[in-house]
C-alpha positions as CSV (number, residue, x, y, z in Angstrom):
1,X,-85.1,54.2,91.0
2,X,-82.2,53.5,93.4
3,X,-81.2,50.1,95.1
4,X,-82.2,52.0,98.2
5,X,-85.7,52.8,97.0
6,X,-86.6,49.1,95.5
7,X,-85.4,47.6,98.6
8,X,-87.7,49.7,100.7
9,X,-90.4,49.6,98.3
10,X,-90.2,45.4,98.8
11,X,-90.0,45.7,102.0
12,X,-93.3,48.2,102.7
13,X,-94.8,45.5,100.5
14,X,-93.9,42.8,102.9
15,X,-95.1,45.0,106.0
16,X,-98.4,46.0,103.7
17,X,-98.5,42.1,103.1
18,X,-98.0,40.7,106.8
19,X,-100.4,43.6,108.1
20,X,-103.4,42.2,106.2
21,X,-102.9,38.5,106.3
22,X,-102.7,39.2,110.1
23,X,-105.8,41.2,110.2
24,X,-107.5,38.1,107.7
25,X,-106.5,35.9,110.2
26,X,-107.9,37.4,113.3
27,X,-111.2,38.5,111.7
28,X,-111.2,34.5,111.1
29,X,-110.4,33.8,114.1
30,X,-112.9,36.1,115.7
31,X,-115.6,34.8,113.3
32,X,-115.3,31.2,114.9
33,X,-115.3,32.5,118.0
34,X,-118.4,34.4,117.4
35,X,-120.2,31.1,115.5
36,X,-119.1,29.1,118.9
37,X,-121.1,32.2,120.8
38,X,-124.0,31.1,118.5
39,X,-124.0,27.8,119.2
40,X,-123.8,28.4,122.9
41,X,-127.3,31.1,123.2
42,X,-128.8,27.8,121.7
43,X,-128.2,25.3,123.9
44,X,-128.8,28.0,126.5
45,X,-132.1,27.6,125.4
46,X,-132.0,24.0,125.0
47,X,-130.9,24.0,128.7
48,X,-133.7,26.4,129.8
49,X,-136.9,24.9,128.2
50,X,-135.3,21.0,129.3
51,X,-136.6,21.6,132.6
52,X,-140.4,23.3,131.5
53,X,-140.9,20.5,129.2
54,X,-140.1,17.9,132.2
55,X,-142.3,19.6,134.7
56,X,-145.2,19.4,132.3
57,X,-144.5,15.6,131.4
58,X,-144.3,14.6,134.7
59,X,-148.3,16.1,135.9
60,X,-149.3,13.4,133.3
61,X,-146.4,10.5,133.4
62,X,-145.8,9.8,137.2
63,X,-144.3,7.0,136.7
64,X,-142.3,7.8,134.0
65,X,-139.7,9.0,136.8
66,X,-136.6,6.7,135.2
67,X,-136.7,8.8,131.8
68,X,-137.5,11.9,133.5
69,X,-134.4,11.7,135.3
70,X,-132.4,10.7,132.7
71,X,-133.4,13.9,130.7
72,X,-132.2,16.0,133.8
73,X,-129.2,13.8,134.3
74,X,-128.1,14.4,130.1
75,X,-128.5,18.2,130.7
76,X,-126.9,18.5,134.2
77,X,-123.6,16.6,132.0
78,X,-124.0,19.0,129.1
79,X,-124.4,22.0,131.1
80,X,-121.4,21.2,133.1
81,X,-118.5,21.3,130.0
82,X,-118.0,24.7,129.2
83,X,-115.6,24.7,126.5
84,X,-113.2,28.1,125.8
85,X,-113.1,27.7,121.8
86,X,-109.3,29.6,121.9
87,X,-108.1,26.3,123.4
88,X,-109.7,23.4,122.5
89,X,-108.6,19.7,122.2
90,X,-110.3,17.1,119.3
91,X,-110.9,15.4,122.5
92,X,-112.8,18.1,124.2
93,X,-114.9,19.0,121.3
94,X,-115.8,14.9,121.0
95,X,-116.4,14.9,124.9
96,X,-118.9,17.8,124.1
97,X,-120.6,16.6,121.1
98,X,-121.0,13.6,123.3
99,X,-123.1,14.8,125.8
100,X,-125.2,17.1,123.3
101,X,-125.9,14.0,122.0
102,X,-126.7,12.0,125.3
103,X,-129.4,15.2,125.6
104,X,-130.5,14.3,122.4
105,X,-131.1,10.7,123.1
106,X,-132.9,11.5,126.7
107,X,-135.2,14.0,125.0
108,X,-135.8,11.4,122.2
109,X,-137.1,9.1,125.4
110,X,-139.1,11.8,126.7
111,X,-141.3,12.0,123.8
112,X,-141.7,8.6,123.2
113,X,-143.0,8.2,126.9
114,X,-145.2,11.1,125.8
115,X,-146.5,9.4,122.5
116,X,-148.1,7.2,125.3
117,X,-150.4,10.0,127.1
118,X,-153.2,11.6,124.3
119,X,-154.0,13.5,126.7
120,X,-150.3,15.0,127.0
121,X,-149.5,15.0,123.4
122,X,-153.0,17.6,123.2
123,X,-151.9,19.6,126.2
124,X,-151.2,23.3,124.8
125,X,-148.2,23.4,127.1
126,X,-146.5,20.2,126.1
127,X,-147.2,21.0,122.4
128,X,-145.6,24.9,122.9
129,X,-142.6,23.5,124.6
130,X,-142.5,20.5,121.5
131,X,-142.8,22.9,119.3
132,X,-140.2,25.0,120.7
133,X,-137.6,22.6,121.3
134,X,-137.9,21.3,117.6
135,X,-137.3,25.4,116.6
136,X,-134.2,25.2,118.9
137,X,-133.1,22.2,117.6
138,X,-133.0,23.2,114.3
139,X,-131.1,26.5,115.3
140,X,-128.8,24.4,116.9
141,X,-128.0,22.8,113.6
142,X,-127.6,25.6,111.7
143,X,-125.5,27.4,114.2
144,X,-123.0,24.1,113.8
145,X,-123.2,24.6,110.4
146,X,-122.1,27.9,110.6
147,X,-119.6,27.3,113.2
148,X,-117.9,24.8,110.7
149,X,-118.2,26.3,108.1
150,X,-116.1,29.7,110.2
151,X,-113.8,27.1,111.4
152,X,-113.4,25.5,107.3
153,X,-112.5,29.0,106.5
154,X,-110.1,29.9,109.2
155,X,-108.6,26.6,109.1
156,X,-107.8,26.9,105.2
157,X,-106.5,30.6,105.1
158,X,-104.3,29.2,108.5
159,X,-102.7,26.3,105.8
160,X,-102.5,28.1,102.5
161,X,-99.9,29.6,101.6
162,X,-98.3,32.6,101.8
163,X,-101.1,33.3,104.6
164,X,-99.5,30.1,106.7
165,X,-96.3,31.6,107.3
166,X,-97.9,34.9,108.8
167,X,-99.9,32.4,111.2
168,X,-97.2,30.2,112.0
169,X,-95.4,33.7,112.7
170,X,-98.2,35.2,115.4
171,X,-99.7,31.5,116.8
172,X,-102.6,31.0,114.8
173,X,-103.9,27.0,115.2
174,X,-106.1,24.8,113.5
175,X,-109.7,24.8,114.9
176,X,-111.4,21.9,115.3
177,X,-114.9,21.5,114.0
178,X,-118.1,20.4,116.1
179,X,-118.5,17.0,114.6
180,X,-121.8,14.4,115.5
181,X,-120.8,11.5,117.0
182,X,-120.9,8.7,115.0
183,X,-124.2,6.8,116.5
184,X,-126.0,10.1,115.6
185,X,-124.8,9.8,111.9
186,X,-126.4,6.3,111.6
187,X,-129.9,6.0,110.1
188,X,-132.7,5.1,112.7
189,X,-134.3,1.8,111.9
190,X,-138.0,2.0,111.8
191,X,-140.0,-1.1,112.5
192,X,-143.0,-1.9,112.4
């Protein structure tokens, strides 16, 4: 084999080599993007049964009104951010996790108030919408998990090498990963 022939035999490697890191990277990339999708159609959802689940508390807890608004208050906020996952700041993604988590806290309220109506907590309406929230909650989770665990996998093909020097070379960023904030990481104290 000639000079010639090695040198364009390493080179079509290179080319073979650059062509599928790139293509790694964007189905990466378009994997995070689709696990951010995720997690917005569920707190779509969150957003939409919010207002059913206030209607039905308020026929029974009129004077409940201060955490009634505070629910539609948290999910006016939260419904408010939209965030465009191909350009994201840390501080964004804390600014988001922060009202997800003021929604969180109102709703947390809410049923409290409601532990204080038996006849709410048997209404079949309230129970549905409890019931449904807690199924949407926990899809929420898991979509964040999955989210992360995209963004993990971008993130570490976009810093190992050799892959890291094809993303440097077409713009491919760190992602940042939906994180709790940190008074939803501390464990509730129960009293009694």
């Amino acid at each position: 084999m000639s000079v010639l022939g090695i040198l364009a035999a390493i080179f079509g490697g290179l080319v073979l080599f650059v062509i599928v890191m790139y293509n790694t990277l964007v189905t990466l990339r378009m994997n995070v993007r689709g696990a951010w999708s995720d997690i917005e159609v569920q707190l779509k959802r969150r957003y939409d049964l919010i207002p059913n689940l206030v209607e039905t508390v308020k026929g029974y807890a009129k004077h409940e009104k201060e955490t009634l608004t505070e629910v539609m208050e948290a999910r006016s906020k939260a419904t408010a951010m939209n965030i465009d996952i191909s350009d994201v700041s840390p501080e964004m993604m804390a600014q988001f996790s922060e009202m997800q988590s003021g929604i969180s806290g109102a709703l947390g309220k809410l049923f409290a108030v409601a532990e204080a109506y038996p006849d709410l907590k048997a209404n079949q309406n309230f129970l549905k919408l409890q019931e449904e929230l807690s199924v949407i909650e926990d899809a929420i989770q898991g979509a964040r998990r999955y989210f992360n665990s995209a963004v993990g996998d971008y993130n570490i093909k976009t810093e190992t090498v050799p892959s890291n020097i094809v993303a440097k070379m077409f713009g491919f960023t760190q992602q940042n990963f939906f994180d709790i904030p940190e008074e939803e990481a501390q464990t509730p104290k129960v009293e009694f």
